[in-house]
C-alpha positions as CSV (number, residue, x, y, z in Angstrom):
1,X,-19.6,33.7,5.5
2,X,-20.9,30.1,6.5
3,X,-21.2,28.5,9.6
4,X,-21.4,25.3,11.1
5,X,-23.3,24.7,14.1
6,X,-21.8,22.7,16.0
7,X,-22.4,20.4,19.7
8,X,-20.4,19.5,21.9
9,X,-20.8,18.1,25.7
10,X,-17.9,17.9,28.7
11,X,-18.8,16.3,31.4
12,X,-22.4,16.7,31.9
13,X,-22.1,20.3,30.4
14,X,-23.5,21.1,26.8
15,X,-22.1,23.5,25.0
16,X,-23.5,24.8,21.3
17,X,-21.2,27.2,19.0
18,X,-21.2,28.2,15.5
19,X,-17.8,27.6,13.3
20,X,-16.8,29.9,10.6
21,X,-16.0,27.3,7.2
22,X,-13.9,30.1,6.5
23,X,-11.4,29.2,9.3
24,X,-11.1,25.3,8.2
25,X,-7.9,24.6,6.6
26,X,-7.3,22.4,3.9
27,X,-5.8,18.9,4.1
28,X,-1.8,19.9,3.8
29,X,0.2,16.9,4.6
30,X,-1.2,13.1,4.7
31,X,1.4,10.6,6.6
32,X,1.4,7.0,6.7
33,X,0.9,6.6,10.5
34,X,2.0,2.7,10.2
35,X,4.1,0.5,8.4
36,X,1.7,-0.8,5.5
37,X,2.1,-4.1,4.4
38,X,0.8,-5.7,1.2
39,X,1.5,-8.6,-0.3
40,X,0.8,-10.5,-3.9
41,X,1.7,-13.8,-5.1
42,X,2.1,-16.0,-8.0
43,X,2.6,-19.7,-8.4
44,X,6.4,-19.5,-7.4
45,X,6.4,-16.9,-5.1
46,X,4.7,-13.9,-2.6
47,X,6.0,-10.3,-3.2
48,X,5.5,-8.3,0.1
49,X,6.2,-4.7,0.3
50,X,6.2,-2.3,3.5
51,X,5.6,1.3,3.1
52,X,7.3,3.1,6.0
53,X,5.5,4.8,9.1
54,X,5.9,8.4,8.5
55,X,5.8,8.6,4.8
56,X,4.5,11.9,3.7
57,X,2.5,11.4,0.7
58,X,1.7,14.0,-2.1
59,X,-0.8,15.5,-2.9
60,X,-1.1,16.9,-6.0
61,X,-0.3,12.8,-7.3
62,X,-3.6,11.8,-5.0
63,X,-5.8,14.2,-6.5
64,X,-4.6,13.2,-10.1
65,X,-5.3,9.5,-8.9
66,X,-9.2,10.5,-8.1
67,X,-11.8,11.7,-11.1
68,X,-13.8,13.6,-8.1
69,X,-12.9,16.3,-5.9
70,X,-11.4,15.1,-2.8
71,X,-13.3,15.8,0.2
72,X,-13.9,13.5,2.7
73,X,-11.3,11.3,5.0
74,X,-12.9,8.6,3.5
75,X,-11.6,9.6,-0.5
76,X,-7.9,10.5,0.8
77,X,-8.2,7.4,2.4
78,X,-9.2,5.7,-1.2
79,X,-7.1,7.9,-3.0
80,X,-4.2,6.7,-0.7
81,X,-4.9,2.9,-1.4
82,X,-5.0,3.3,-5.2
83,X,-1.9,5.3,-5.3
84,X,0.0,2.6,-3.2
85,X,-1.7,-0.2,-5.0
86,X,-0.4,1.7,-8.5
87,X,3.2,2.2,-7.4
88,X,3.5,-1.3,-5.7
89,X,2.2,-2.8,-9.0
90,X,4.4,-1.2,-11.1
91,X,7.4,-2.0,-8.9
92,X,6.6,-5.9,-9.4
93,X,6.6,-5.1,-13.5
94,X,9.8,-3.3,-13.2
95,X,11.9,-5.8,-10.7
96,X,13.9,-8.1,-13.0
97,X,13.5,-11.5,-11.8
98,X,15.0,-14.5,-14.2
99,X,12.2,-17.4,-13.3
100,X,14.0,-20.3,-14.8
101,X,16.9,-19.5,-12.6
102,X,14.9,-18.1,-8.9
103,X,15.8,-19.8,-5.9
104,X,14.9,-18.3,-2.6
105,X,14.2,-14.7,-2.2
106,X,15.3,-11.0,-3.7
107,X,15.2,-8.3,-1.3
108,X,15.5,-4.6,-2.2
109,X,15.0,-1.2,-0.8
110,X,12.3,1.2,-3.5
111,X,12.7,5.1,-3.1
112,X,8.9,6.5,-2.9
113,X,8.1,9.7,-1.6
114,X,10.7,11.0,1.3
115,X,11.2,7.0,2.8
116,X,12.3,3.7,1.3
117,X,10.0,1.1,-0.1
118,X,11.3,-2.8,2.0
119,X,10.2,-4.9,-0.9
120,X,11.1,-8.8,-0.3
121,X,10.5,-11.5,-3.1
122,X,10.4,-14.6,-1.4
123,X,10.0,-18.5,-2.7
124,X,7.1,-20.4,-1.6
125,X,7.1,-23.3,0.6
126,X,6.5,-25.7,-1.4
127,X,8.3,-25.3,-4.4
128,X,11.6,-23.9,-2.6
129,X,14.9,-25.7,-3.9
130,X,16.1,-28.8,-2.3
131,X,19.0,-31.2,-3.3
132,X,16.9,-33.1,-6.1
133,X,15.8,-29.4,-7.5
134,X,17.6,-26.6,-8.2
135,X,15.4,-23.9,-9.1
136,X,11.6,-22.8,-7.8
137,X,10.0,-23.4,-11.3
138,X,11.6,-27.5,-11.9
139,X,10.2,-28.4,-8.4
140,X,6.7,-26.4,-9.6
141,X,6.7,-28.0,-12.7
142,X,7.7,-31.8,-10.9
143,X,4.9,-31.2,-8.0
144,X,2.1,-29.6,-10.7
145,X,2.9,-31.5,-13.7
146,X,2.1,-28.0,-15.4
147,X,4.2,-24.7,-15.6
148,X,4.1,-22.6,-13.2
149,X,2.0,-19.3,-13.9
150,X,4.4,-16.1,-13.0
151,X,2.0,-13.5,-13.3
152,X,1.6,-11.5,-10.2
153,X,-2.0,-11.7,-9.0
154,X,-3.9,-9.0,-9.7
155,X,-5.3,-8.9,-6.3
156,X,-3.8,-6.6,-3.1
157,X,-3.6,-8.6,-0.2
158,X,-3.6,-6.6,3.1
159,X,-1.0,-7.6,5.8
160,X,-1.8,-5.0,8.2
161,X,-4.7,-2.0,7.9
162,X,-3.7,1.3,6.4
163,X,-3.1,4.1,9.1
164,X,-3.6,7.7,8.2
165,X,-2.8,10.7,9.8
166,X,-4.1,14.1,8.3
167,X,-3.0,17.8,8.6
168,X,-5.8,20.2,8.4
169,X,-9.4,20.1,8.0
170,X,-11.8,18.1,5.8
């Protein structure tokens, strides 16, 4: 049996004890303790996506998503941004979205894990549709004298930080 020594003070008291790594449980449940944001854009647009507060994750799917043993807050933590980069990544390759014909926004609900997914597709700024153009892309291609690139960026943009809480021990 191994122990941990261990130091702790309250109040102006010091207290020193010895913990048992036989009585530390396991990591069994990892929430998302916020609503995390994340956005990515392209010439004609920004795709932002909100994973729900309270979204129990799995896993069995992080530890496939790591080549190392997970064992510190710090590689759920990783583990956790790679699986939500992964999923939101393929939800922007499987969302139909008909370029020559996009105007404003598309806004849809994505089932993942035990909550919903708010994914919002929305037009940029500058080459929304006016009077003189109908669609996103003719008001790129008039502004840009080029076409516009619709590749999603490759690059997760943060809108707010990524909140974990953890049930059991590390």
């Amino acid at each position: 049996m191994t122990s941990l020594p261990i130091t702790f003070q309250v109040g102006e008291k010091q207290f020193t004890d010895n913990i048992s790594t036989n009585d530390i449980v396991p990591v069994t449940h990892i929430n998302i303790d916020n609503d995390y944001k994340i956005y990515y854009s392209n010439d004609l647009a920004f795709a932002n996506m909100v994973f729900k507060k309270n979204t129990n994750l799995t896993l069995s799917v992080l530890a496939s998503l790591s080549n190392k043993k997970l064992e510190t807050l710090e590689d759920y933590k990783f583990a956790v941004q790679c699986y939500l980069t992964t999923f939101s990544k393929m939800i922007l390759k499987k969302i139909p979205i008909e370029w020559s014909e996009f105007k404003n926004y598309i806004s849809c609900q994505i089932p993942f894990e035990n909550n919903l997914i708010d994914v919002n597709i929305i037009v940029k700024e500058e080459v929304k549709p006016d009077e003189e153009f109908e669609f996103a892309p003719k008001k790129f291609i008039n502004i840009n004298n080029s076409e516009p690139n619709e590749i999603w960026n490759n690059t997760l943009n943060e809108l707010t930080s990524l909140d974990l809480n953890f049930v059991g021990k590390i």
